[in-house]
N, C-alpha and C positions, 0 to 999 in steps of 0.2 A: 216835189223832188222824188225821184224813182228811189227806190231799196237798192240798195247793193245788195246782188246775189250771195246767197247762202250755201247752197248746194251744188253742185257739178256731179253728173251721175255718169258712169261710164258703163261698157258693154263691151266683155271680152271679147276677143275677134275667133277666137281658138281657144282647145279647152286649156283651162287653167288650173292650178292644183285644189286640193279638196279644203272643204271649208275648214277643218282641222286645222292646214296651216294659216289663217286667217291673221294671224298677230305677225307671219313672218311675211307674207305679202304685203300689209300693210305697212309696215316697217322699211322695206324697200319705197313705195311708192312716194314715204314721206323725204326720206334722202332724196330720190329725184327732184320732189317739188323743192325740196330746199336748193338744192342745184341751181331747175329754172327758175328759180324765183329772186335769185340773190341772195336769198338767207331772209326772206319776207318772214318778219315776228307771225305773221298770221301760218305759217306753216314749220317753224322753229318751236315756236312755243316760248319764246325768250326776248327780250326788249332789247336795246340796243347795249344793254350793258351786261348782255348775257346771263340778266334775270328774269327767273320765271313769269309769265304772264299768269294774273289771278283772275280766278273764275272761269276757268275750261272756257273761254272763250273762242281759242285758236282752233286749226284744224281737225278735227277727227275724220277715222278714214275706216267707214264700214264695207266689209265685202259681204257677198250674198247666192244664194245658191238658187238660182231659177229653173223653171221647165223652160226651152229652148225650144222654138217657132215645131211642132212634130215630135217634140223629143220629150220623157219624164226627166225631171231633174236627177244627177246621176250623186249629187253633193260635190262635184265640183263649181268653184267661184264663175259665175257668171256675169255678175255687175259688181262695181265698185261704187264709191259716193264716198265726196268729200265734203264736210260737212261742217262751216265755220260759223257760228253764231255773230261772229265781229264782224262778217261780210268779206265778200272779195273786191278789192281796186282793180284799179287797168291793169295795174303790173302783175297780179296776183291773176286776173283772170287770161290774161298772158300765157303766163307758166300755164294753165290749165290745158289751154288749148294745144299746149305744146308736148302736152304730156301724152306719148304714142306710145311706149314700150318699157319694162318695167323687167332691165336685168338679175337674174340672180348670180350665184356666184358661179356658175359653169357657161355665163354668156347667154341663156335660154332666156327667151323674153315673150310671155303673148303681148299679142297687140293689143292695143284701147284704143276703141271708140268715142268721143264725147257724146251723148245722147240729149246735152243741153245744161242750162244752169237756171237757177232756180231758187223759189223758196220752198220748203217741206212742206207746206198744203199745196202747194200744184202739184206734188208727186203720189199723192197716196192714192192715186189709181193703178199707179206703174210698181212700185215697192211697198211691202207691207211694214217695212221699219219708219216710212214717214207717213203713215196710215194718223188718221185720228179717232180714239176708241177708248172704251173703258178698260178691258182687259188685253193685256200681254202676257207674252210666252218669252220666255230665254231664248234665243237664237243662237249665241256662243256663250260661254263659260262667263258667270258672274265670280268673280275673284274679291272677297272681303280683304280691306288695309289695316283692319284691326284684329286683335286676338281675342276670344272668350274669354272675358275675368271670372276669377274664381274666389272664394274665400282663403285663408291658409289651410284650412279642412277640406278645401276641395270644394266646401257647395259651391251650384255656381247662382253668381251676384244677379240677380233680376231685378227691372225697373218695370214700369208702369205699363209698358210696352207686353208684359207679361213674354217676354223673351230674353234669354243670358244675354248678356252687358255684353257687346264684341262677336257676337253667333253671327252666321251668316243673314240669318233672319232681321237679326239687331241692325246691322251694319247695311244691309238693303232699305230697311225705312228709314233711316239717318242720310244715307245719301239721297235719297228719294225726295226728304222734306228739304236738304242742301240744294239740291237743285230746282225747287220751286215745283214738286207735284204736288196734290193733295194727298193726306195719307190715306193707303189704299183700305178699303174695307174688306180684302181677302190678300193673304199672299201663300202659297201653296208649295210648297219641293216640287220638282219633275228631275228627275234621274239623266234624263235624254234626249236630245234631239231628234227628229228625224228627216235622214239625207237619204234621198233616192228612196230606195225599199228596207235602211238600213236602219234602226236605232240605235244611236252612237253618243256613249257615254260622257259627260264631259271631260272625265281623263285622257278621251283618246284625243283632243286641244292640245298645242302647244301653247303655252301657259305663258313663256317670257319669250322676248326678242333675240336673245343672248345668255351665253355664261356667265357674263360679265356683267348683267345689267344690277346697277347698282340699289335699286330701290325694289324688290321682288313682293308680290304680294306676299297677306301674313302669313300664310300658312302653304300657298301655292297652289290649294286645292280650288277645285272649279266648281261654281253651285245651277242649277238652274230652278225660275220658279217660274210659277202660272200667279199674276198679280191681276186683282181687279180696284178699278178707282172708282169714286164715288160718281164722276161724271168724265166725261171721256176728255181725253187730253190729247197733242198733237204731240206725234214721234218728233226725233228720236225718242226715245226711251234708252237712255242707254249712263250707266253709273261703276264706280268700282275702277280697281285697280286697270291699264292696260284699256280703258275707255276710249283713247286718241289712236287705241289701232286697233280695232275693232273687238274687244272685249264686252261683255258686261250687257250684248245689245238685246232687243227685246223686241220681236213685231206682232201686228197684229194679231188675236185669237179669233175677236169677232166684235162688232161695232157693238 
């Protein structure tokens, strides 16, 4: 019996906005698919009783900043990928196909491409986020869901992990081991990404979807690291707050 497709990877047609707003393009994309899709759990994120599906199973929707056929990458969004672990059905892969333009709220839409669907090891020729490799690098802003514990004196609380209980460090290997990686035998800060010719903080990310969004990360700040694993692992790579539109993501540094 054939896999159900995982993956759908798209190719903006026109330039698109800069990786920065990554979490608000995605956020639109997933309203559409909910649209064509019916309200398909695999792109809601909710079952038919309006509860949450467990284990990040459903959609995620990473965008990505490429060199263009002659061109250096300028850190505007060049592809897109949708990325369900649960698999996509006819109806889901439906919607996919149908999915051409991706309004914002002044009307402004680029086009999309589909460039095909797939599993993440047929892709890591084409995208370094479904690469398979030991080490990774942040791509967008890694956002922790917990807070640093402290003593009432202030020290702060360390475990075995020899990192504060709740640090961004802490809270990177705990989701890491949550989602079935090995734990990494380096993880490292990096300050920044690099778009175009530019090094760009992770504060200059938008961070949440909305003012209104009800669950925000802990502290809202954005981390990035350089992680290496003991043997190489197949992308995504991608954990933390903001994970399902494209937060948190990770590609490859070097096989």
């Amino acid at each position: 019996m054939a896999l159900k497709p995982t993956v759908a990877r798209y190719a903006l047609a026109g330039p698109g906005p800069q990786l920065t707003q990554t979490i608000l393009l995605a956020d639109r994309v997933h309203r559409a698919l909910v649209e064509l899709s019916d309200g398909s759990a695999v792109f809601t994120g909710c079952d038919s009783s309006k509860r949450p599906l467990q284990g990040h199973m459903h959609a995620h929707i990473f965008c990505e900043s490429n060199p263009r056929e002659g061109q250096l990458a300028g850190g505007e969004i060049t592809n897109i990928s949708i990325y369900a672990p649960m698999g996509f059905d006819s109806g889901e892969e439906e919607a996919l196909q149908k999915l051409k333009e991706i309004y914002d709220d002044q009307g402004a839409s680029p086009g999309l491409v589909l460039l095909g669907l797939g599993q993440p090891a047929e892709l890591g020729s084409t995208s370094p986020l479904f690469s398979r490799s030991r080490s990774w690098i942040s791509h967008t802003p890694f956002l922790p869901t917990r807070h640093p514990k402290a003593t009432r004196a202030g020290v702060p609380k360390v475990d075995s992990t020899g990192f504060q209980i709740g640090s961004p460090e802490h809270e990177l290997l705990r989701l890491l081991g949550l989602a079935g990686f090995p734990e990494p035998d380096m993880i490292e800060r990096v300050g920044h990404t690099r778009l175009g010719e530019r090094d760009v903080p992770w504060d200059a990310f938008v961070r949440r979807r909305g003012a209104n969004e009800r669950r925000p990360a802990a502290n809202g700040e954005g981390y990035g690291f350089r992680i290496v694993f003991p043997e190489a692992v197949q992308g995504p790579v991608v954990v933390g707050y903001g994970g399902h539109f494209g937060m948190g993501g990770f590609v490859e540094l070097w096989r």
